[in-house]
N, C-alpha and C positions, 0 to 999 in steps of 0.2 A: 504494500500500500504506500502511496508518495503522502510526505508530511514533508510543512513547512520547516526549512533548514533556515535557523537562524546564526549565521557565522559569528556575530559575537554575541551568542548565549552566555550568561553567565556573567560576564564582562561591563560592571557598572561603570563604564568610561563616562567623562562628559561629553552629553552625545550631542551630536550634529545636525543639522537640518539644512535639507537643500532650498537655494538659492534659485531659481533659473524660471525656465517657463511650466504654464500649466498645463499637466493633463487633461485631456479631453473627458467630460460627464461618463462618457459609454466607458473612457478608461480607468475611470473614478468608480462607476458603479460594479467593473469585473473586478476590482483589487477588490471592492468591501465584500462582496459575495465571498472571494478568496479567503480573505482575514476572518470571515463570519464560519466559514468552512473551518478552518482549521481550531481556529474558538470553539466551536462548539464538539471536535475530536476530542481536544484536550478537556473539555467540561466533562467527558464520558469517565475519566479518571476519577480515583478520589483524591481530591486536593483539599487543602485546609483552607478557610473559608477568605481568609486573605490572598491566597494565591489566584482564587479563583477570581478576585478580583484586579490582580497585580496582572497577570498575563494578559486579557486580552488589551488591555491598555500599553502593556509592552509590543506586542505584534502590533499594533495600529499607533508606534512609534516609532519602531525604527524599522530601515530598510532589512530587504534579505537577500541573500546569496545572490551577487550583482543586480540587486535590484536600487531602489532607491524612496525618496520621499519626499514630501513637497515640506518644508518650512515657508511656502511664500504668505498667501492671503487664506489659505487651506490646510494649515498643519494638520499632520496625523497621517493625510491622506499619503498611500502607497502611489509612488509611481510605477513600479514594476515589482514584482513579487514571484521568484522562481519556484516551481514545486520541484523534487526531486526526490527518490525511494532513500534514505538516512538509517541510523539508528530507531529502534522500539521508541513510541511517541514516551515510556516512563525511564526511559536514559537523558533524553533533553530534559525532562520536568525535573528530576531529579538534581541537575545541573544546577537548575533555577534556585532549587530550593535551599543548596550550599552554597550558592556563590554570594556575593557581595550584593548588599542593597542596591538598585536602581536610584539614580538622584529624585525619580518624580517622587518614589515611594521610600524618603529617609525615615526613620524612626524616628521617635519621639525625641529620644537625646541619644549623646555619644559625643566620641573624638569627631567623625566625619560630620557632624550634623549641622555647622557652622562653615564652613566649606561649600556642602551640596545645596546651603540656602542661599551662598550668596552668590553661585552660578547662576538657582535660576533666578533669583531676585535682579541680575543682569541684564544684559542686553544679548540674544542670542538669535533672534529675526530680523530681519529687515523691517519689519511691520513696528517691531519695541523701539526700534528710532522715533517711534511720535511719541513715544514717553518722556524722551529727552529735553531742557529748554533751551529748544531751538527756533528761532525763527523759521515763518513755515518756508521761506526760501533756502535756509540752508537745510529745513527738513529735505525734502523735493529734492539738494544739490547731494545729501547725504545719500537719501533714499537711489537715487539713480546709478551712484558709485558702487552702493554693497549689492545691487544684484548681481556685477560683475565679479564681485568677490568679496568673499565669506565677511561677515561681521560679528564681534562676537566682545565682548566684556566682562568680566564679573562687577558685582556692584560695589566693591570696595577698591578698585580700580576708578570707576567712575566717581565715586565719592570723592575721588582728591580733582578734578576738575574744578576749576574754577569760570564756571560757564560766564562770570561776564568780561573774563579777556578770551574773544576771538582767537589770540595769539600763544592761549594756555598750551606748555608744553605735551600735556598729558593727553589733551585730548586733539593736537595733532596726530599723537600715534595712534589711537584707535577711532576716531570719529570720519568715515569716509568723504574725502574729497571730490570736486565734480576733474579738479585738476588729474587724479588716476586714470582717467579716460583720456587723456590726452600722450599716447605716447608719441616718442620721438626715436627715428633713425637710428639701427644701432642698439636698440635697450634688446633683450633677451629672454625668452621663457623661460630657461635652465643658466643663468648669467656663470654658474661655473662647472656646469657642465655634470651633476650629478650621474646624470643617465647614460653619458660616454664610458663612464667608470662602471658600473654595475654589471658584474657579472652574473649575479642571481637577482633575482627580486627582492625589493628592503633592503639594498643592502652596497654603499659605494667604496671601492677600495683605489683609493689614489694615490695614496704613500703607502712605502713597504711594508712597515709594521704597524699599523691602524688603517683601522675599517671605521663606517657608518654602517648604524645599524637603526632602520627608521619601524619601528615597533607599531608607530601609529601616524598617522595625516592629519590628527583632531587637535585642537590646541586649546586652552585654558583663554587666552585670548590671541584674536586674530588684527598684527601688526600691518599696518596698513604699506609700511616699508618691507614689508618681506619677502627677500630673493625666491624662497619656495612656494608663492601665492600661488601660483598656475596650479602644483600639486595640492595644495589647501583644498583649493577650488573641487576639486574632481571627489565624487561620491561613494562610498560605501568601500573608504578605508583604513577603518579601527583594526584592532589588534585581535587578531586570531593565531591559535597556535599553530595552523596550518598554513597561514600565510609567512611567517618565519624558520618553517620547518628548512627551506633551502639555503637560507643564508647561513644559519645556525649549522649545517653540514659544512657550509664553505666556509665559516671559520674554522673549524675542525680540523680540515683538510689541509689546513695551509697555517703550519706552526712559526713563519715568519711574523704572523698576528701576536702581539701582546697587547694591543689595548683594542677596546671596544666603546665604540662614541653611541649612545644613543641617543638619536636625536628625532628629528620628525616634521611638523607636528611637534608635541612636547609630549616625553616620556610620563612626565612625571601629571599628564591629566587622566594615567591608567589608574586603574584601581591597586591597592595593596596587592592584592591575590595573584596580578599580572606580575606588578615589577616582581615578587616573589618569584613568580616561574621563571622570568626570564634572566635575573640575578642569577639562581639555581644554574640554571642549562648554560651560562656565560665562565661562571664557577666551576662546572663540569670539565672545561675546555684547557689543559693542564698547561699547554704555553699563553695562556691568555694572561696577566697578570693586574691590568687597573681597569676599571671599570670606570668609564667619563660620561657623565650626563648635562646638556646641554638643556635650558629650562628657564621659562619666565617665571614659574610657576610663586618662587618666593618674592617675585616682585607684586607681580595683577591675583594672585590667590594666598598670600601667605597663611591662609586657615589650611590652608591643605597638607603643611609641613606638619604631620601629626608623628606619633611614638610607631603607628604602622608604618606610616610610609619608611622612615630609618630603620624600623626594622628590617621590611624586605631587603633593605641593600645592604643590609651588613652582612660580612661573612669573610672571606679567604682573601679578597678583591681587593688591592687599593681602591678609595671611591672619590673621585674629583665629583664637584658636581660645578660648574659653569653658567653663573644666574646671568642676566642681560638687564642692567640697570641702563636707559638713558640719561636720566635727569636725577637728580639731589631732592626733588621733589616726591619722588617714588620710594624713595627712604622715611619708614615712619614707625611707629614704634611696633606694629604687629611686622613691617619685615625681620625687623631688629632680633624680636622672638624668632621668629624663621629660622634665622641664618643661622643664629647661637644654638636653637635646636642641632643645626647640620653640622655644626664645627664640635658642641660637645659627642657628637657620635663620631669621632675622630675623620672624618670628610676635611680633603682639604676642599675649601672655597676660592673659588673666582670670577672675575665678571669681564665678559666682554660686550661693549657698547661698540652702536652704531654711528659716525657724525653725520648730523642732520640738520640741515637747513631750518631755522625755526624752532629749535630741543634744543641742542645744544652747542651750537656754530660760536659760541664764545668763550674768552678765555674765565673770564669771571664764573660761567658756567659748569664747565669741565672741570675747573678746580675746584667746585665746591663737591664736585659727586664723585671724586678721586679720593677725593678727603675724607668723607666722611664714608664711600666705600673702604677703606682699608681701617680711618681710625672708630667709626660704631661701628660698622656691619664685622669686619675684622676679613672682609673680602678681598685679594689681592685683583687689584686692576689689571687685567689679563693683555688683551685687544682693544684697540679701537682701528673699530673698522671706517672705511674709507664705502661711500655708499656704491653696494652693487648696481651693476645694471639692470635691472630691472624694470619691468614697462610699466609705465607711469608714473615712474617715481625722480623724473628730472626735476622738479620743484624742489624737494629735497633734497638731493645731490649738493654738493661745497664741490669746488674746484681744489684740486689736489694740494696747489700751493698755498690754499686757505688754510689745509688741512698741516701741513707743515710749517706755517710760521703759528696755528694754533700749540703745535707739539713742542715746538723749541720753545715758547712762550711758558708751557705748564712746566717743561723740563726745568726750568729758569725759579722756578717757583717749590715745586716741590719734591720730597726726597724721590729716592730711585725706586724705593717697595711702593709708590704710590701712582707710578706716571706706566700706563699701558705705551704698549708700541702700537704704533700706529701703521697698519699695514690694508696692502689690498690683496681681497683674492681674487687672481687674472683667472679671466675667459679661459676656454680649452684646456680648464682643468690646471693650469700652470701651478696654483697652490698659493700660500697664504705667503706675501715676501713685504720686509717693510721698507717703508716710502716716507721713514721719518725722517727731517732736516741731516743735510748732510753737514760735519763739522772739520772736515779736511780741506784744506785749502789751496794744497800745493803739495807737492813732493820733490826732492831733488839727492837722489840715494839714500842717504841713511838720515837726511835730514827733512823733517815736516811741518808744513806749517798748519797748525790750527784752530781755530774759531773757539774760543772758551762761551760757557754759561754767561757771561758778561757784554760778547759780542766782539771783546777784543782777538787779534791775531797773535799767536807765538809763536815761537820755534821750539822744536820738539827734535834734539838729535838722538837717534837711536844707538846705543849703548849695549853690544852682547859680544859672549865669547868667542873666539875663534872658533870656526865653523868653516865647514865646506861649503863649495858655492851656494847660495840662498836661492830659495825657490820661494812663489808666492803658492805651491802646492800642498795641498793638505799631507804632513805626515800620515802613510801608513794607508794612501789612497791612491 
């Protein structure tokens, strides 16, 4: 007999809702026949009086097996719904009933329960933009940007807005511009090439000893700068243990791997129970050695850093975890708890920022979130990136040389644990190189001249033993 195959059963991710156009009535009215069908399979079981009410409202919420769902003016509604022959309909149900809570259906209290209220207490529609105080023209100029992609906030994210400057950092990065539609010559779907590298599915290997490993496409909030938008964008891909099952051999396979980057999407908007598996199966993998997570999450969700989630990542693993602060303004006192969370689980911490036209393009700016990333949060300032290519996102963009008299400027200012490099990562995959102010001035043999923190020129003679002729070659390469 075919039953409906829900790929992330189980799996209380923060979930997704598509963005795009509507199904047609007669393709509305065959999904709920479908969902009613299979509702009523599962009603023939015996369920406990809460599930029976939990389930059909989870199938007539999220997509299935390449299917999908409308979040537009229609949520709930299936856009596509695949039947296929699975497991006995009482191995899914069973699934249900161990796995982690759904966010529609949180308990009454808990660790997670402050967390999944303030997702949906958020912005996660296109339609929750008329919640927002906006003018109806910037509703309208918002509205028209997120159906082209994904929009998504939690509400303690939005609470640090300050809706009457226009110009508020915060809600530059997640409030959709009409400017996003406007790209220019040159910008790129994949700006560094994700997909040139991928030899299995989930999963980019560009440098010899570290992988990407993309667990999920879903994110806690969705960055209106973000090089991975196009993949944001595309539907029905959360985290299954079947959809990592190939990567997860190709790490195996290939003991040059010692670290593992999980990124996405954001790792850390899975549930405990996932990062537990996927910790485990990463642990499993005897040359694998640090485990790196890349994550807004303790920035736009800091309820989410709970005693679970540190759990699941503790174990055999070094565990970097890499937050993405913009602004000094995103520092508050529930990140503060965040972080100190992550750091007393022996995690080292670090943050890489984006430079953005409008966030943070100043020197007064970047020195306040350098500073107070390494002296409260105790986060070391990792990267500051130079803005990918990305389509739509020229408004944004600083000109390189903005971007290096901004870095000579904070170097000039602040110690060396506090000042990120400043680098770009090129097109076709070339990799992360930095493009911070150059301090060399001249060369003439062993003699150099150059550029101190102060701007002034000196000479710098080089001083070493005798030696055989000098190579500028790496020993031992």
């Amino acid at each position: 007999m075919a039953h409906v195959v829900a790929h992330t059963v189980g799996d209380a991710q923060i979930d997704d809702q598509r963005q795009d156009e509507q199904p047609s009535t007669d393709e509305n009215e065959a999904a709920d026949e479908q969902v009613t069908m299979a509702c009523a399979e599962i009603h023939s079981f015996s369920l406990k009086p809460r599930l029976r009410r939990i389930v059909p409202f989870w199938l007539n919420t999220y997509g299935f097996a390449g299917g999908g769902f409308d979040g537009g003016d229609h949520p709930g509604r299936l856009t596509s719904l695949a039947i296929r022959p699975i497991a006995p309909p009482e191995t899914v149900l069973r699934t249900l009933m161990t796995s982690d809570t759904n966010l529609h259906d949180a308990p009454a209290a808990g660790p997670d329960t402050a967390w999944q209220a303030d997702v949906r207490a958020g912005v996660r529609h296109v339609r929750d933009l008329a919640s927002l105080p906006l003018s109806p023209a910037e509703r309208a100029a918002a509205q028209a940007a997120a159906v082209k992609h994904k929009v998504r906030a939690p509400k303690a994210y939005l609470d640090l807005i300050d809706w009457n400057d226009p110009a508020d950092p915060i809600r530059a990065q997640v409030i959709p511009s009409p400017e996003e539609l406007e790209e220019v010559e040159g910008e790129l779907d994949d700006p560094i090439s994700d997909h040139d590298f991928s030899p299995v599915p989930r999963l980019t290997h560009r440098h010899a000893d570290r992988v990407l490993l993309f667990p999920t496409y879903q994110c806690a909030v969705y960055c209106r700068f973000c090089f991975r938008k196009e993949s944001l964008t595309s539907i029905g891909r959360g985290y299954t243990h079947e959809a990592l099952e190939p990567a997860l051999a190709y790490i195996a396979e290939h003991p040059e791997i010692r670290e593992v980057i999980l990124t996405g999407g954001d790792p850390l908007s899975l549930p405990d129970k996932a990062l537990a598996e996927i910790s485990a199966r990463i642990e499993a993998i005897p040359h694998v050695r640090l485990l790196r997570i890349h994550t807004r999450v303790p920035v736009v969700l800091p309820s989410r850093i709970t005693s679970g989630l540190v759990a699941a990542l503790q174990g055999r693993l070094m565990v970097t975890v890499v937050t993405h602060f913009n602004h000094a303004r995103e520092i508050t006192g529930a990140t503060e708890v965040a972080c100190r969370t992550l750091r007393r689980a022996g995690f080292v911490l670090l943050n890489q920022s984006v430079l953005l036209k409008g966030v943070n393009d100043s020197i007064e700016a970047l020195e306040e979130l350098c500073r107070e990333l390494m002296y409260r949060l105790g986060v070391k300032p990792y990267y500051l990136h130079h803005g990918d290519l990305a389509r739509g996102m020229a408004h944004r963009r600083t000109t390189i040389a903005q971007g290096q008299a901004l870095t000579e400027a904070l170097r000039a200012r602040l110690s060396g644990i506090c000042n990120p490099v400043y680098v770009l990562d090129l097109p076709e995959g070339g990799g992360k190189v930095p493009i911070g102010p150059c301090h060399v001035e001249g060369r003439d043999g062993e003699n150099w001249r150059l550029r101190g923190l102060d701007g002034e020129v000196r000479g710098y003679r080089e001083i070493v033993g005798a030696q055989e002729e000098q190579s500028s070659k790496i020993p031992g390469s």
